[in-house]
N, C-alpha and C positions, 0 to 999 in steps of 0.2 A: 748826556749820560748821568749827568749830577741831579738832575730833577728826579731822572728814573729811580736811580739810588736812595733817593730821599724822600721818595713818597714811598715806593716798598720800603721800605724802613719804619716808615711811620706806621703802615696799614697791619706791620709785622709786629711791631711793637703792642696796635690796636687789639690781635690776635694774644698776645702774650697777655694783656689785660683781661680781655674776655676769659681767658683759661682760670686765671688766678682770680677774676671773680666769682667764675663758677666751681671753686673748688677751697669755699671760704673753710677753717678751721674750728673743726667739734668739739663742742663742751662735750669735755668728760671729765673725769678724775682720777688720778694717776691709782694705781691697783697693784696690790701684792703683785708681782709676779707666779709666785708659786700658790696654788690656791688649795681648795677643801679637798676635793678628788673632780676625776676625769671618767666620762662612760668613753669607753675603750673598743673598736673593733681593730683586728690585727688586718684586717686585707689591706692590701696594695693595690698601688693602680689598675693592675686589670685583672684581679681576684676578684669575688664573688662569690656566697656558696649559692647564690641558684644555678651558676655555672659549675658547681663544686672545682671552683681555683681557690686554694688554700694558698697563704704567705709559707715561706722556710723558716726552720726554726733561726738561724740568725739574721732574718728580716725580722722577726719577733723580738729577737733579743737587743737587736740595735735599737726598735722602738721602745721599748719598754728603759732602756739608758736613756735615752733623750728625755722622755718620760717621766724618769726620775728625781731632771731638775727642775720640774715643773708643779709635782704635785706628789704626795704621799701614799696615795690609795688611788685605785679603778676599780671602775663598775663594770662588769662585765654582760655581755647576753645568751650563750653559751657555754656550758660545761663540755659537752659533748665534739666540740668542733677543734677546740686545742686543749687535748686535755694536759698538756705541758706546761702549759700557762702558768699552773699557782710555783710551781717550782721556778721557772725562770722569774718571776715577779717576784721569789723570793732574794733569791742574788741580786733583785736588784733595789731589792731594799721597799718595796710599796707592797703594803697592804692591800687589799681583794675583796670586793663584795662580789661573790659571785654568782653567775645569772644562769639559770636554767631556759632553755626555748622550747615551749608548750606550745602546740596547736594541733589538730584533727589527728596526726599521727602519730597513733598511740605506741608504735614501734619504736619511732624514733624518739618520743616523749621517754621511754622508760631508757632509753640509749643517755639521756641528759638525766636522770635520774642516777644513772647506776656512776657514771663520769664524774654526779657530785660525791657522789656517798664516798666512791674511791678516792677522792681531790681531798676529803677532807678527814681520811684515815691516817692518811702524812703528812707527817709534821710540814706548814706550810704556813703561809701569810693571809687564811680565809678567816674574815671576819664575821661573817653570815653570810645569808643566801636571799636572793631573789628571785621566786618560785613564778616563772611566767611575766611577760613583756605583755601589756596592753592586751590581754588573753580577752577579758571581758569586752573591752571597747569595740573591740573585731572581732566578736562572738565567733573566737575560736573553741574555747569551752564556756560551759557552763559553769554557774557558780559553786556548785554540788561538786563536778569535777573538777574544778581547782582546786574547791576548800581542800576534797581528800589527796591530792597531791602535798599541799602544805603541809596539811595533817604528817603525812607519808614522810616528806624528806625532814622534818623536823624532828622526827623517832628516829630515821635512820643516822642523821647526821651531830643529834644536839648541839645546833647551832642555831641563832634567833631563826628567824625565816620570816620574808616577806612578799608579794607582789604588784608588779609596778602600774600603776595606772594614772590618767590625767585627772587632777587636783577633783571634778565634778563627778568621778564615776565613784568616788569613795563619798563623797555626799549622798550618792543616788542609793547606793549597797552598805549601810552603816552595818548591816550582818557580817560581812567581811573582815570589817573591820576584829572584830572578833577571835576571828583565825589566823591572825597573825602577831608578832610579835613588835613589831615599830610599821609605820606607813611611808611605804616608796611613793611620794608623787611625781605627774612630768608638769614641770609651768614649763609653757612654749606659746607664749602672748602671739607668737607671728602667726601662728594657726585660727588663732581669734580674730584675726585683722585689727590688732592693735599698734598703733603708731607706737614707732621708737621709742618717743618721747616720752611715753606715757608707760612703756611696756614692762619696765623694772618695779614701778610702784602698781602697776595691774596683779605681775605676776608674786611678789609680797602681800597683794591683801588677799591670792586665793590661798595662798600658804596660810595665811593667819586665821582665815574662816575654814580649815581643814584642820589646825591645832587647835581653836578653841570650839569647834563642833565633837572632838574626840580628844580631850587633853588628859586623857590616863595613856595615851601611846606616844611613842618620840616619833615625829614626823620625818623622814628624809626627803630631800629633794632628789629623786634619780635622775631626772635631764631638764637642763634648762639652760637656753639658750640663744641664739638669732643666725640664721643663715647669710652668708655672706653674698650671696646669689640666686637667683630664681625668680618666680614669678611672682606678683604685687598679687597681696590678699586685701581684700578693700582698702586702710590705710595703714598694711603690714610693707612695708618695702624693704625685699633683700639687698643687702650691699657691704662692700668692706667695711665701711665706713659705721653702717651701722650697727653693722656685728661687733665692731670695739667699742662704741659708746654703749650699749648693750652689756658687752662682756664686763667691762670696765665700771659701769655704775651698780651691774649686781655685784659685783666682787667685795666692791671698797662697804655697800653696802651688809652681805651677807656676814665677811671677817666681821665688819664692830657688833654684829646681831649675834655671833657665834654662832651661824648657822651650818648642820651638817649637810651640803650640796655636791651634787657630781655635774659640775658642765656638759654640757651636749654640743661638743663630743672633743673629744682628740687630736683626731685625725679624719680627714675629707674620706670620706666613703663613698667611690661614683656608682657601684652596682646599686648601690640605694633609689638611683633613677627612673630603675625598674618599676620600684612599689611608692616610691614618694612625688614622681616623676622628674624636671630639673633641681628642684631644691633641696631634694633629700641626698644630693654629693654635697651639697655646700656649709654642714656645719660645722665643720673641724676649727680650732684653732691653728692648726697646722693644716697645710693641703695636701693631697696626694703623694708629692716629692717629698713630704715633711717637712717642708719652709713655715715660718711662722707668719701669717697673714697682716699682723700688725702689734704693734706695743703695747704694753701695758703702763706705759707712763709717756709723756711729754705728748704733741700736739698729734692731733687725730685728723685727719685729712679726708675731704669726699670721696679724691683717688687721687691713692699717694702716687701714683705716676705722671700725673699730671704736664708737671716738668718734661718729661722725655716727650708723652705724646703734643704736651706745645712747642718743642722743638720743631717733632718732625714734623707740624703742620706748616710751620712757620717755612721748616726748610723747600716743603712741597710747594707750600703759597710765594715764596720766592722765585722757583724755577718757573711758574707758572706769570708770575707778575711782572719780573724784574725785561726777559725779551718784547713783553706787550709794553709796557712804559716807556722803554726805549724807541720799539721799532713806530710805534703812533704818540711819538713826540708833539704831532700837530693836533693829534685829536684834544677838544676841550679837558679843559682840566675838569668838569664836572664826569666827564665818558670816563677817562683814566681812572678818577678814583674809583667811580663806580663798579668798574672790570675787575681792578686789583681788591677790591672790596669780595666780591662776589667769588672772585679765584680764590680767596683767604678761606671762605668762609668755606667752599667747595672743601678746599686743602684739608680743613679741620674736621668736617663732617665722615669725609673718608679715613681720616687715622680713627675717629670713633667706631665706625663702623668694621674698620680692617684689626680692630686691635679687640674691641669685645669682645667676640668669639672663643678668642683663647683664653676667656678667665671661665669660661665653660670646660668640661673633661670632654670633647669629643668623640663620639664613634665615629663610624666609617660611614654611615647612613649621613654625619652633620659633615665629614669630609668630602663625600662628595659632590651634597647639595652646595659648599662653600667651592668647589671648585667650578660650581654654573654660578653660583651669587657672584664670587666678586670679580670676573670679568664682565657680568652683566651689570656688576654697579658703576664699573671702570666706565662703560656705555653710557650708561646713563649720565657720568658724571662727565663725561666731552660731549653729551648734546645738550646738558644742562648749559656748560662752561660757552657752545656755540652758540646758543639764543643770548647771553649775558653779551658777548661780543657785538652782534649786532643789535643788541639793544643800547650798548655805552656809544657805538657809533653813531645813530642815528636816533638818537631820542633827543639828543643836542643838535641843534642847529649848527653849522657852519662847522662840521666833523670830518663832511669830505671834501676831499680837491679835486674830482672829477664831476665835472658840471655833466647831468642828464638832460641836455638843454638842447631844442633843434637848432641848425643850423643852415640857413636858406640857402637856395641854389642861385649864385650873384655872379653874372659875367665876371670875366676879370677885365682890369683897364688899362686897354691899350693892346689888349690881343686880337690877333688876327682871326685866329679859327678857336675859338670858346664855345665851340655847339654841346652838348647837353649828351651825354653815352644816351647810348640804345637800351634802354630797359625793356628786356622780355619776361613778362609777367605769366605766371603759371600758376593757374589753379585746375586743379586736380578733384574730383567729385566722381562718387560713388553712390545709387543708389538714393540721391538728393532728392527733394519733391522740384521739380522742375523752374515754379516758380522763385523758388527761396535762390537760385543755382540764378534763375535772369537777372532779380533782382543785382546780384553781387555782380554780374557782365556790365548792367548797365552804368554800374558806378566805375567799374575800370575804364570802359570808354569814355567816360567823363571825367579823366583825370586829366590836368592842366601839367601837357609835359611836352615838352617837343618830338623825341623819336621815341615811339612804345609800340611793343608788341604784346597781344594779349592771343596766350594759348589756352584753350579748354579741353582738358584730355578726362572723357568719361571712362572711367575700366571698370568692368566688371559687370555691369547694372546689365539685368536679362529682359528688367519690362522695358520694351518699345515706349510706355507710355511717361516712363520715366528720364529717358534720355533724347526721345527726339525731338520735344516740344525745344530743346534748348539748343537742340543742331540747327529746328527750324527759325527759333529767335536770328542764330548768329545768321543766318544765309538772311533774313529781313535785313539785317542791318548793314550788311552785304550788297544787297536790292536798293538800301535808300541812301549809299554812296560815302558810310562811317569807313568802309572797309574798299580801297582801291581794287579794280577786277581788274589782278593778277595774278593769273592763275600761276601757281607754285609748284605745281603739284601732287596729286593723291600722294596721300600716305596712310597706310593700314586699310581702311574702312570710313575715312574721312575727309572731310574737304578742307581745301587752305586755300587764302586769301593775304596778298601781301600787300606793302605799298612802295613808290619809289621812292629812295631816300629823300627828297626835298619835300615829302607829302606829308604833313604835320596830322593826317589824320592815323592814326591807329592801323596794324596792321593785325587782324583778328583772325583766328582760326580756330577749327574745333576737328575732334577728333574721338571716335566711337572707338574701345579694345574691350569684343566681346570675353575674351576670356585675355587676362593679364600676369604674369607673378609680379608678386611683389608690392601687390596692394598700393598703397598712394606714395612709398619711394618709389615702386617702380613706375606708378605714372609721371612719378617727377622725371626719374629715368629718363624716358620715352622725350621728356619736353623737352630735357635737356640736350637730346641727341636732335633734335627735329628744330630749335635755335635757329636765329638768324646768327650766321658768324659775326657777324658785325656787333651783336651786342657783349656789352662790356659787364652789365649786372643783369643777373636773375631775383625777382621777385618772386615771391610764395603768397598767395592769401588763401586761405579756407572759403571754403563753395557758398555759406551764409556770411561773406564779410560783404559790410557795405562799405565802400573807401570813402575818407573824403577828397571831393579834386582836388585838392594841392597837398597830397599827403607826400608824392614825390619830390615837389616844389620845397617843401619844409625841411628835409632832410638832404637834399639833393648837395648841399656843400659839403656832407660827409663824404659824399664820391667822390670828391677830388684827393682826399687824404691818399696818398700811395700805397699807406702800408695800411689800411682799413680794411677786411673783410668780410666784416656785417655789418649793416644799420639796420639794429631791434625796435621799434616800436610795439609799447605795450598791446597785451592781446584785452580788449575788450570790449563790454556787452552791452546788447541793446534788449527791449523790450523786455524787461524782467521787473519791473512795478507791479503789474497786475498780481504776481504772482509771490505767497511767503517763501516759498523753496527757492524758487527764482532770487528772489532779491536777497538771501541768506548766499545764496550759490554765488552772485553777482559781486558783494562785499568779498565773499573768501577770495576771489577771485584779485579782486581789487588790492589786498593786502600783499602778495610776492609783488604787483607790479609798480608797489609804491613804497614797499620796504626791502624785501628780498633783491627785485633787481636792479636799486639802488645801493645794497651794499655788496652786490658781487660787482657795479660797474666800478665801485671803484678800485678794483685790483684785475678787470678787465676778464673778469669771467662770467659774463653775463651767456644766461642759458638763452639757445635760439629756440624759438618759437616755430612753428610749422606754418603761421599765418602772420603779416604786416611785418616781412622780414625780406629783405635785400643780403643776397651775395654777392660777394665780388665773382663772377664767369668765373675767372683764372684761378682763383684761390676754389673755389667748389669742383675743379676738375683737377687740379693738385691734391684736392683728399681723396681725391677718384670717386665722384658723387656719392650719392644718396643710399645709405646701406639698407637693403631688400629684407634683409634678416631681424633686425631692430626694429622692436615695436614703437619704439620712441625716435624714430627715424630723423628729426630735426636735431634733439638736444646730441642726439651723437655726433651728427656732423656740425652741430657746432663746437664738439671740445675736438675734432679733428682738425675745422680748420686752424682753431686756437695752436693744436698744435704744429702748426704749418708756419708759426710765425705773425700769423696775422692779428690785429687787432678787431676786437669787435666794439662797435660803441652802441648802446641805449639811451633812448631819444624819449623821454618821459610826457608824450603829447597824445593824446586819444587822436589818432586820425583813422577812424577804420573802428567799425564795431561789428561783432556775430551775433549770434543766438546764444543762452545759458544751454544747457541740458534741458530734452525736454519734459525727465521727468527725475524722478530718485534712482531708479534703474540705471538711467544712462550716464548718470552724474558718477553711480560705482562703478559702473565700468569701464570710465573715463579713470577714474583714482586710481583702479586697479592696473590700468594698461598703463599712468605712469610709474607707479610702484613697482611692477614688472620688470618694465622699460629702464629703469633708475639701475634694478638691481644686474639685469641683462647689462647695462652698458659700463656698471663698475666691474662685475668678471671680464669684460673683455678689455679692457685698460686698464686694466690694475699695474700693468708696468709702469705706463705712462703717468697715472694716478701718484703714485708712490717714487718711481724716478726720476720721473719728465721726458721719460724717452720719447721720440715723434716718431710718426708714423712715414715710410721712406714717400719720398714726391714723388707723383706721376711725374712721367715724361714730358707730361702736354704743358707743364708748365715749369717756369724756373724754378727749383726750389728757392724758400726763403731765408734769409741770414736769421739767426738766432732762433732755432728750431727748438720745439719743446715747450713742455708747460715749464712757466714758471711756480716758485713755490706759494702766490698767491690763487692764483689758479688753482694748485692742486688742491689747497687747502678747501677750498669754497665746493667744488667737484667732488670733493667725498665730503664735506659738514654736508653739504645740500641734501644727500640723500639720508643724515643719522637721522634725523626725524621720523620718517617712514619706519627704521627699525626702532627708533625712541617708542614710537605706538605700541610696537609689536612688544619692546618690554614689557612698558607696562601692561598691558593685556598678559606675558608670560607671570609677571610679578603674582597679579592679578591672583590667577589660578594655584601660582603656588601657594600664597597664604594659606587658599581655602585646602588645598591638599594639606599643610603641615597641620593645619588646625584639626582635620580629620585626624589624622597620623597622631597628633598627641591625644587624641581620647580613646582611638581606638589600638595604638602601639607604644605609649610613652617611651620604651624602654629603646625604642630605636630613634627617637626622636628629641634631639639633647638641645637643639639651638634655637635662641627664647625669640618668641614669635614678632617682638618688634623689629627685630633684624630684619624681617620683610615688609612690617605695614611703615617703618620709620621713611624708610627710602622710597616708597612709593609716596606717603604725603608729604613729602618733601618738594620732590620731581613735581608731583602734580601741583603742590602750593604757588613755587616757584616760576610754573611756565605758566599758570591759569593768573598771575602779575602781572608778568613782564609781558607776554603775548598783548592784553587790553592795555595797557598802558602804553603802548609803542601803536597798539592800534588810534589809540583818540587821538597821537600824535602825528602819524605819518595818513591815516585814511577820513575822509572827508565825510564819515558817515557818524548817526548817531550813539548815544551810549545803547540803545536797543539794541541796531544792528552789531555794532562789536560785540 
């Protein structure tokens, strides 16, 4: 336990460093607190006027207090929307440039007109006026109807008068300039895609080429600023971080320049999302709740939370590290660190991702898609954490302690009666081309074993031409004395052939079911009921395996084990050279049975196979055979006998090869029957899965002591299948990018949460498994860097 402790400790520690070096300390320069002025909107969190949701007046007036101790004057964008405004700004002591809102309606233009003229009959805190917001830029009027606007509220109000536009459109319109009294600019360098770094002395030299292109007028700065969040304009990057070295280096510089400036903005404006899309909530000094985002003096931080979210990485990367370190004490110390490595880095990537989100203003459209992301990422992030597992096991040599090794079949010495169980071999074929179906008879009969039975149960198949050439094979072999004439006999529509127990030859039979249920469990069904009693294992091969003679020889000492009830030998393929599908199909193949069912054997959850697989009789009738219902018919009675108590072992020796698929067709609908199969057989154990309950014993046999899966088992039995849904994410992932991406051009306003939140976690997943999958391949699979 001290090792475990002290390597999660360290890899914790590693994690604690990583955080603090990515979250190194911004030059800036400490800044007045209180600055030149503030542009000012009064809505609250979930106001808006394209919703026409208006704040109360004392939401207004507790803002405009806070306010107070921040700065002396606001700029404002309507008259018409609080016309209460100059009066409450007056109690609280700031000054007022205030802002008319001009565009297409001319109703409502003259409603901002009549709101100044009246704002500014009583006595109040208005300084002048700013006649129209970026009118020109977004050719809401024309220049003709602005000027006479200016014209207009300048006679009625005698007060300066100005309108606000970005620094180049008053270079473009020097006639404008004209009609007014001082010049409103906006510097907003993020819109330009200008780096941070550079963005303070960008947005000073358009100022200075706007004063000295027109230096009979006093220039104002109406907005200028940096968002704290949103989307990267070429090498414009929103963030806290840089909205205070931004904030902070205009300031110190503006004060020594005596510049007259209003910051952009206040307060976080989210309905801004609407028309700016995520970035235009994010300029405030203060946010939404009116927190203030960051300091004006002492140390500036990438994220100043840093701390908290390396805590909780650390705390998650412990929970996940500190039971692995312990409970695989024997695993190399290169696998442990590797896992706790991998778990840390897991731990961390998900507070990143779980904690983002919320420095966004969400809707309900980013609330609900967050409620399929981050269970989907939670998925992603335990079939990431399950490949890391069996990669730290076995990429290192000498990881596991359950040797995959045959074990020959060796009298014992000095026994009297040591003869060899009866193995009744069952293959089961449907539909097979005839020969492919002999070939695999003739290699059973030539297996080097003492008592074997070989059953050949056809179902289903309707061409005569397809199933009797292989009835007529066995009756040959029958004629030339492989098979002792004794007759057994009929059953169904077929013939049987037995031998007497001292008769080392084979006793073979075969059997026609023109119509069957149950497909190839039920033919297994059928073999199993039609058994000589006398045998002790059932065999399973597939209709194109070809065995080798001593593949029961090779494994035959696992029969003797008691509590044994499977010996798996790998499923593999012949004749796939000639072919590139082929021999791509041939490697995939190769890799579960040289990695996957290496590290399920060692916790004894090794998947059974339908073909070069040995039951024990008694434990296969204790599950109560072969389920008729399950497409995947093998691998579920193997987690049934498992859970019967029995052990199963895998024997890592090619004795027995099939056919690939024979073409891309048959190959997906292989994939799909076990995907199917996988998900069919985790609904129907999901008890068993998740509490290790077993399934109650037949009568025909004793039940077994220690019934149920164990927790290595379980675990292996559902990781086995997150793969399959791993796929199915990313493909979900996939399409939803390209949905949000749609959605933010064609709905910004409902679409608030920044699109790396979905591409990050996808190349991550894919980075991640497109490593570890070829790297464990060059090491555990005997093939080249081509084929991996």
């Amino acid at each position: 336990m001290a090792v475990a402790v002290g390597l999660a400790s360290a890899v914790a520690l590693l994690n604690a460093v990583a955080w603090w070096a990515s979250n190194p300390p911004l030059a800036a320069p400490d800044a007045p607190e209180r600055v030149n002025g503030l542009a000012y909107n009064a809505f609250q969190r979930w106001d808006g006027p394209l919703a026409q949701r208006f704040p109360s007046t004392p939401d207004v007036a507790q803002d405009l207090q806070r306010l107070a101790s921040r700065t002396g004057q606001l700029r404002t964008y309507s008259a018409a929307e609080f016309p209460q405004l100059p009066e409450m700004a007056a109690q609280a002591g700031l000054q007022l440039t205030l802002g008319l809102w001009l565009d297409q309606r001319k109703a409502n233009n003259e409603l901002e007109v009549q709101a100044a003229v009246d704002a500014t009959r009583r006595p109040g805190p208005i300084q002048r006026l700013i006649v129209g917001n970026e009118t020109l830029l977004h050719g809401k009027l024309g220049l003709a109807e602005l000027t006479a606007y200016l014209q207009r509220v300048r006679q009625l109000t005698g007060l300066p008068v100005s309108t606000a536009e970005p620094w180049h459109v008053w270079l473009l319109a020097p006639e404008l300039v004209e009609q007014v009294d001082f010049i409103t600019i906006h510097l907003l360098p993020y819109w330009e895609g200008v780096a941070v770094e550079d963005a303070v002395d960008d947005a000073l030299a358009r100022y200075e080429r706007v004063r000295q292109r027109f230096p009979g007028k006093p220039v104002v700065i109406g907005e200028v600023g940096w968002p704290s969040a949103g989307n990267p304009i070429k090498q414009a990057v929103p963030s806290p971080a840089a909205q205070a070295v931004f904030v902070r280096r205009f300031v110190s510089r503006a004060e020594a320049m005596g510049l007259d400036y209003f910051l952009m903005e206040a307060v976080d404006q989210p309905w801004k999302q609407v028309t700016e899309g995520t970035v235009g909530a994010h300029w405030g000094l203060l946010d939404a709740e009116r927190q203030p985002k960051f300091a004006f003096s002492g140390t500036v931080l990438a994220d100043p939370y840093w701390r908290v979210k390396a805590g909780a990485a650390a705390v998650l990367g412990l929970l996940a590290m500190l039971p692995f370190l312990w409970r695989f004490a024997h695993m190399r110390l290169a696998g442990r660190v590797s896992f706790a490595l991998m778990a840390q880095a897991v731990a961390s990537f998900a507070v990143l991702l779980f904690t983002r989100p919320f420095e966004h203003y969400l809707q309900l459209t980013d609330w609900l898609m967050l409620a399929l992301l981050l269970p989907a990422l939670g998925l992603m992030a335990a079939v990431l954490l399950v490949q890391c597992f069996e990669f730290a096991e076995l990429f290192w040599p000498r990881s596991l302690r359950r040797s995959a090794a045959p074990k020959p079949w060796l009298p014992d010495q000095g026994s009297q009666n040591d003869a060899a169980p009866l193995v009744s071999i069952h293959l089961a074929c449907s539909n097979e081309p005839p020969d492919i179906v002999i070939q695999a008879i003739d290699s059973l009969v030539a297996l080097r074993w003492q008592r074997l039975e070989i059953l050949v149960v056809d179902n289903n198949t309707s061409d005569p031409r397809r199933w009797q050439p292989v009835q007529a094979h066995v009756e040959k072999l029958w004629a030339q004395g492989l098979a002792k004439r004794t007759q057994k006999g009929s059953l169904e529509d077929g013939s049987g052939v037995s031998s007497d127990r001292d008769d080392p030859r084979p006793c073979l039979r075969f059997f026609h079911l023109p119509k069957w249920p149950g497909f190839k469990a039920g033919a297994l069904n059928f073999s199993l009921k039609n058994t000589d009693p006398e045998a002790q294992w059932v065999a399973v091969v597939d209709a194109d395996y070809v065995v080798a003679p001593h593949w029961l020889q090779r494994i035959g000492g696992w029969l003797k084990d008691a509590d044994v009830g499977i010996v798996q030998a790998p499923q593999a393929h012949r004749q796939w050279q000639g072919s590139r599908l082929a021999r791509m199909m041939n490697w995939e193949y190769e890799g579960f049975f040289r990695i996957g069912m290496h590290h399920r054997h060692e916790r004894d959850a090794i998947i059974q196979h339908g073909t070069m697989t040995l039951i024990r009789r008694s434990a296969l009738q204790q599950a109560g055979g072969w389920d008729e219902a399950c497409i995947c018919e093998d691998t579920e009675l193997g987690l049934r006998v498992l859970q019967g108590g029995w052990r199963a072992v895998y024997v890592d020796e090619v004795l027995g090869a099939g056919l690939v698929p024979a073409d891309f067709g048959a190959y997906r609908r292989q994939r799909q029957r076990w995907a199917q199969g996988g998900m069919q057989i985790m609904r129907r154990h999901l008890a068993a899965l998740f509490k290790g309950s077993s399934r109650p014993a037949s009568p025909e046999a004793a039940p077994q002591p220690q019934c149920g899966l164990s927790l290595g088992q379980r675990y292996h039995f559902l990781a086995g299948w997150l793969p399959w849904m791993g796929d199915a994410l990313h493909l979900l992932f996939s399409m939803l990018v390209m949905l949000w991406s749609l959605g933010f051009l064609i709905a910004p306003q409902y679409f608030g949460l920044p699109m790396w939140l979905f591409v990050v976690p996808l190349a991550v997943f894919f980075t991640a498994r497109a490593l570890l999958g070829p790297l464990l391949y060059r090491r555990r699979v005997p093939c080249s860097w081509a084929d991996t």
